[in-house]
C-alpha positions in Angstrom: -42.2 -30.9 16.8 -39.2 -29.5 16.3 -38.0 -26.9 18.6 -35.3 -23.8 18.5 -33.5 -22.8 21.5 -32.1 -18.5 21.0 -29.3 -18.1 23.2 -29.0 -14.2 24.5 -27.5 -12.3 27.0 -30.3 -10.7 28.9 -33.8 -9.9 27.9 -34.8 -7.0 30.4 -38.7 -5.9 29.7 -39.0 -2.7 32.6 -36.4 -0.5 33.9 -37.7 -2.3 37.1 -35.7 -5.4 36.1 -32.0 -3.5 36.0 -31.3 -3.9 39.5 -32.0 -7.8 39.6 -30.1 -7.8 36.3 -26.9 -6.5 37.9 -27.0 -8.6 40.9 -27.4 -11.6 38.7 -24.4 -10.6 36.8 -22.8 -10.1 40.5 -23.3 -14.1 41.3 -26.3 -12.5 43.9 -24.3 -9.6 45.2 -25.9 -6.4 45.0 -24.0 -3.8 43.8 -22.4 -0.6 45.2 -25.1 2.1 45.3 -23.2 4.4 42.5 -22.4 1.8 40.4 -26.2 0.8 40.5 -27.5 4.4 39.8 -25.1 5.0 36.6 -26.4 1.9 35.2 -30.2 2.7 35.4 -28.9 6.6 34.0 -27.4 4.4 30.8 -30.7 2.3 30.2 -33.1 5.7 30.5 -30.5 8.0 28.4 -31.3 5.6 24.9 -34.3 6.8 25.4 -36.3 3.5 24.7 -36.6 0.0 26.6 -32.9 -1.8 25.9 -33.4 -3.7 22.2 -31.9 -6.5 23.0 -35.0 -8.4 24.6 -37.8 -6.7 21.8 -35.6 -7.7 19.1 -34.6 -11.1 19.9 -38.5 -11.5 20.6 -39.5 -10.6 17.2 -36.9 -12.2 15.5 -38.1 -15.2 17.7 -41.6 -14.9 16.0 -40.0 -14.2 12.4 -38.2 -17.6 12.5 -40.9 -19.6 13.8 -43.0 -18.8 11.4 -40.3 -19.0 8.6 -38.5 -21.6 9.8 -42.0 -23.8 9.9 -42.9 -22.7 6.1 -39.4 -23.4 4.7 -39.0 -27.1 6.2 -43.0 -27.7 5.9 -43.4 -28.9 9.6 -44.3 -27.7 12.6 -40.8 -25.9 14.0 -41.4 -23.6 17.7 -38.6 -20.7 18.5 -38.2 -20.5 22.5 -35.5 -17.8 23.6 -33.8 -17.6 27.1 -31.7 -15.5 28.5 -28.1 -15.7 30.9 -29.1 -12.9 33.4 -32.2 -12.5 33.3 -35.9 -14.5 32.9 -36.9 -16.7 30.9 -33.6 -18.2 32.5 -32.4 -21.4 30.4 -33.6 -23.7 33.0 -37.1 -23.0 33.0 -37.3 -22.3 29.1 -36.1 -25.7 28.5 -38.1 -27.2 31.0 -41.2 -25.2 29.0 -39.6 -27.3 26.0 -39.8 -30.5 27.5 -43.2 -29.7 28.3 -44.3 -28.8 25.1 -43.4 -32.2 23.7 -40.3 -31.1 21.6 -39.0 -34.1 19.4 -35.3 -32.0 18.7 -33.9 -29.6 20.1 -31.6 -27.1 18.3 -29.5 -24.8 20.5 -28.6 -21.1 18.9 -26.4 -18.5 20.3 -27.4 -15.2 19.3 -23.3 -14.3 19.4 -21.8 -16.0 16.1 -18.6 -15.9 17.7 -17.6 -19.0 20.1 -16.7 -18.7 23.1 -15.7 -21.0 26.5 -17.3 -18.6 28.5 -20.4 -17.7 27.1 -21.4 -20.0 24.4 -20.2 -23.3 26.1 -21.4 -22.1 29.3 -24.9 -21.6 27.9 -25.0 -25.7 25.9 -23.8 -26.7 28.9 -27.1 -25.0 31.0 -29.4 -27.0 28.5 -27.8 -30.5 29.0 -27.6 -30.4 32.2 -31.2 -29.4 32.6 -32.2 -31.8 30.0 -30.6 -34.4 31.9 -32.2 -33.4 35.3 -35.2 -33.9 34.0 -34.6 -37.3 32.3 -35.2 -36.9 28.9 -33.6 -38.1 26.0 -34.4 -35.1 23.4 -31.5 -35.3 21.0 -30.2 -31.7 21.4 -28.0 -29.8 18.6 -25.6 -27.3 18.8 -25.5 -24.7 16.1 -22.4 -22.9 16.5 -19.6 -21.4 14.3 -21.9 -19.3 12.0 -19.8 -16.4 12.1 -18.8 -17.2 8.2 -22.1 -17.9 7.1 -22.5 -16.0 3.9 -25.4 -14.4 4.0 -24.9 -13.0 7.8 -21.4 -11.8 6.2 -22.9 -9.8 3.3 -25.7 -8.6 5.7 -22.6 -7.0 7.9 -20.5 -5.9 4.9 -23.8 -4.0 3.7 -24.3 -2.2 6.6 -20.1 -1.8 6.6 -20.1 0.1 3.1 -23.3 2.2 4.1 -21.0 3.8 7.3 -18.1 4.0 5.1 -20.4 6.2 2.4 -21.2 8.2 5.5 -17.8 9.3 5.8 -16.5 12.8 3.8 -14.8 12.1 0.7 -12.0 14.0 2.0 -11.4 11.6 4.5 -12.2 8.2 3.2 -8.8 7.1 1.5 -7.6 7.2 5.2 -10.3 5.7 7.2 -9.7 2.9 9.2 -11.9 0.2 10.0 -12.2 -1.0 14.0 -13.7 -4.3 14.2 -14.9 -5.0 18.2 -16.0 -8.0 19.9 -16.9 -8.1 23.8 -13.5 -8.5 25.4 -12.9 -12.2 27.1 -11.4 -13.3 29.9 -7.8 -14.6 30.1 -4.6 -14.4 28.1 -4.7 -15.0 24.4 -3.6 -18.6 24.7 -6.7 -19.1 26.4 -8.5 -17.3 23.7 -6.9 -18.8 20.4 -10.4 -20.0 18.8 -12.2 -17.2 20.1 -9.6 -14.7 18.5 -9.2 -16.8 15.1 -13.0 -16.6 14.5 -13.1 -13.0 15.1 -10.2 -12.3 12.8 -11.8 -14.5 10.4 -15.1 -12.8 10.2 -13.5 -9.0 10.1 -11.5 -10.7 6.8 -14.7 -11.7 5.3 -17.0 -8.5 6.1 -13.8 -6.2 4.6 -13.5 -8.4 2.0 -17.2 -8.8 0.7 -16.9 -5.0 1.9 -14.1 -4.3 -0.6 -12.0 -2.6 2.5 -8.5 -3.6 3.2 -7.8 -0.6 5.7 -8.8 -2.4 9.6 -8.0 -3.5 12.9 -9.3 -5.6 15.6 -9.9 -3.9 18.8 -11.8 -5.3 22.0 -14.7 -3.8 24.4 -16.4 -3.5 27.5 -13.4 -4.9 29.6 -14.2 -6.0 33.3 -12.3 -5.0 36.1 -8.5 -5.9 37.3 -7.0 -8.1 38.0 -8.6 -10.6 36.2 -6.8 -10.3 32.4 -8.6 -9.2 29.5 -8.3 -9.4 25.9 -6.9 -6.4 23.7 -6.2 -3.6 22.7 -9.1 -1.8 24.1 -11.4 0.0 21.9 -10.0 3.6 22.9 -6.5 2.8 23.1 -7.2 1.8 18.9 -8.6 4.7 18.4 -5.9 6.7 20.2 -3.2 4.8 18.2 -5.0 5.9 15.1 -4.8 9.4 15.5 -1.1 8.9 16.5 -0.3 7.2 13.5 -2.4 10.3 10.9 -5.3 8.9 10.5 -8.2 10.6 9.3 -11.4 8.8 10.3 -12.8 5.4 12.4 -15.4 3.1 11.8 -16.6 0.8 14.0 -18.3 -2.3 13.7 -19.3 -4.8 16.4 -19.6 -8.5 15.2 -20.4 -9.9 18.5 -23.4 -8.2 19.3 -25.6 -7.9 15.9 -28.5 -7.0 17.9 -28.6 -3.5 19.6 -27.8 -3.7 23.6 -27.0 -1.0 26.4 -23.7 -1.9 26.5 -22.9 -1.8 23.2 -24.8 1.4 22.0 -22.1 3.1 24.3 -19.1 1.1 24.0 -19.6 1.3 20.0 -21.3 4.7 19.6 -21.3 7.0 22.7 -18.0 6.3 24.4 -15.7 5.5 21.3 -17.3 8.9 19.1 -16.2 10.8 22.3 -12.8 9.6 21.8 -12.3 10.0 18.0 -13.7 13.5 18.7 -11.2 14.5 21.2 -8.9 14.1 18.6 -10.5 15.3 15.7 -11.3 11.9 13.8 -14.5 11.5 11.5 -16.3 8.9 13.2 -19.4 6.8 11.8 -20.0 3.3 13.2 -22.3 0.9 11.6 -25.6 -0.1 12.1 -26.7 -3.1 13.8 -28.7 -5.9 12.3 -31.5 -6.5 14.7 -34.6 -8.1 13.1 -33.9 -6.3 9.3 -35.4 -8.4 6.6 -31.5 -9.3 5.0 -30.7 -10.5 8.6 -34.0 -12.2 8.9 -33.4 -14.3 6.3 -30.0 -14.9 6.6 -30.4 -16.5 9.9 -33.4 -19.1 8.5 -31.0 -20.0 6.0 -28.3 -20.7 8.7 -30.2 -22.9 11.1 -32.4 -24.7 8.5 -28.9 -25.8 7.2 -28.3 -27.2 9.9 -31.4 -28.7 11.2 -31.7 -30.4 7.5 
């Protein structure tokens, strides 16, 4: 049996799990009161539990069963989570358990990066190894030019752009995000070439030449970030005559929390307050396009 490992960020199933989310993100440290009381305002004001673990569960089920048709054998999707359970530990011991032949590793971000998709291979082969077994384990990274997830971006890219008046359109400018990272840009060189990489693609299959790449979702001095920040590009638009922003996150494709406001709330707030159209783009979750576009990408790979 062949086995697939999703890679996510958290998988939160009750507004009872938020507090022992933040104090895993806090290596174990609860947080401050305030800090603790904005965050569960921010889960209950989407009005629905946080996407990220009900969609990563159904797609979970939607690529098992595909996955098992397309290759004619018997393939099983796990998914664990960074912060919160199924933590990767006991998921892959589950694996083990379960008599997996192969393992194939995915990270549900198709951008690379040191500290989060190396830190979470790194989480499986050292449990796998802990546990003695020689499972041959395969890491499925760099998918963020896969054509299929491209055209499934640059479809939702157009649709925003549509959205926009016609008034404004010829001078609309397009804000790629990512999740900020940690550390100077020479730290960062892969992570920043992919990004800029993908943007390029989704504009071009998008047939849009007018964007930037901005970053998100900083964390706190004085640990440096990546940038510009997301505000500071949309500031610099309106500075510069602009007419409109689009945004469109290509490191979450699956809606979150954290991005629903970095990427909606916060960032239409700020194109408001200075009088910029503002439309951002959808996210892929478990759509059919997206669906398929990830069985494609991982039987690739596992073929």
């Amino acid at each position: 049996m062949k086995a697939v490992l999703l890679l996510s960020y958290a998988s939160l199933q009750s507004i009872d799990d938020v507090p022992a989310f933040y104090t895993h993100l806090f290596h174990g440290k609860t947080p401050p009161p305030e800090m603790m009381m904005a965050a569960m305002s921010r889960f209950r004001s989407i009005g629905t539990a946080d996407p990220l673990g009900s969609v990563t569960s159904r797609l979970a089920a939607a690529l098992e069963q595909r996955l098992s048709l397309y290759l004619n054998e018997e393939v099983r999707v796990y998914q664990t989570a960074k912060h919160t359970s199924p933590f990767v530990e006991e998921t892959t011991r589950q694996i083990v358990a379960d008599g997996a032949t192969r393992l194939y590793t995915f990270p549900m971000s198709p951008l690379y990066s040191r500290t989060g998709t190396a830190a979470y291979h790194l989480r499986v082969r050292k449990k796998l190894a802990s546990l003695d077994t020689e499972i041959p384990v395969d890491e499925i990274n760099h998918w963020h030019l896969y054509p299929a997830v491209v055209q499934a971006l640059a479809r939702r890219l157009r649709t925003a752009l549509q959205w926009i008046s016609a008034a404004n359109r010829p001078k609309t400018t397009v804000l790629f995000t990512a999740h900020s990272q940690p550390g100077l840009p020479s730290a960062n060189m892969e992570f920043i070439a992919a990004f800029r990489e993908m943007a390029a693609a989704v504009a071009a299959e998008a047939c849009w030449n007018h964007w930037r790449l901005a970053y998100r979702s900083p964390g706190s001095p004085p640990q440096k970030w990546l940038g510009p920040d997301i505000l500071e590009a949309i500031r610099d638009i309106a500075a510069t005559e602009g007419k409109a922003v689009v945004v469109c996150d290509l490191l979450s494709l699956i809606e979150n929390v954290e991005a629903v406001f970095d990427c909606r709330i916060h960032s239409h707030n700020e194109a408001s307050s200075y009088g910029l159209e503002f439309a951002a783009t959808e996210f892929l979750n478990d759509a059919a396009d997206y669906v398929d576009a990830l069985v494609g990408c991982i039987a690739e790979r596992m073929s």
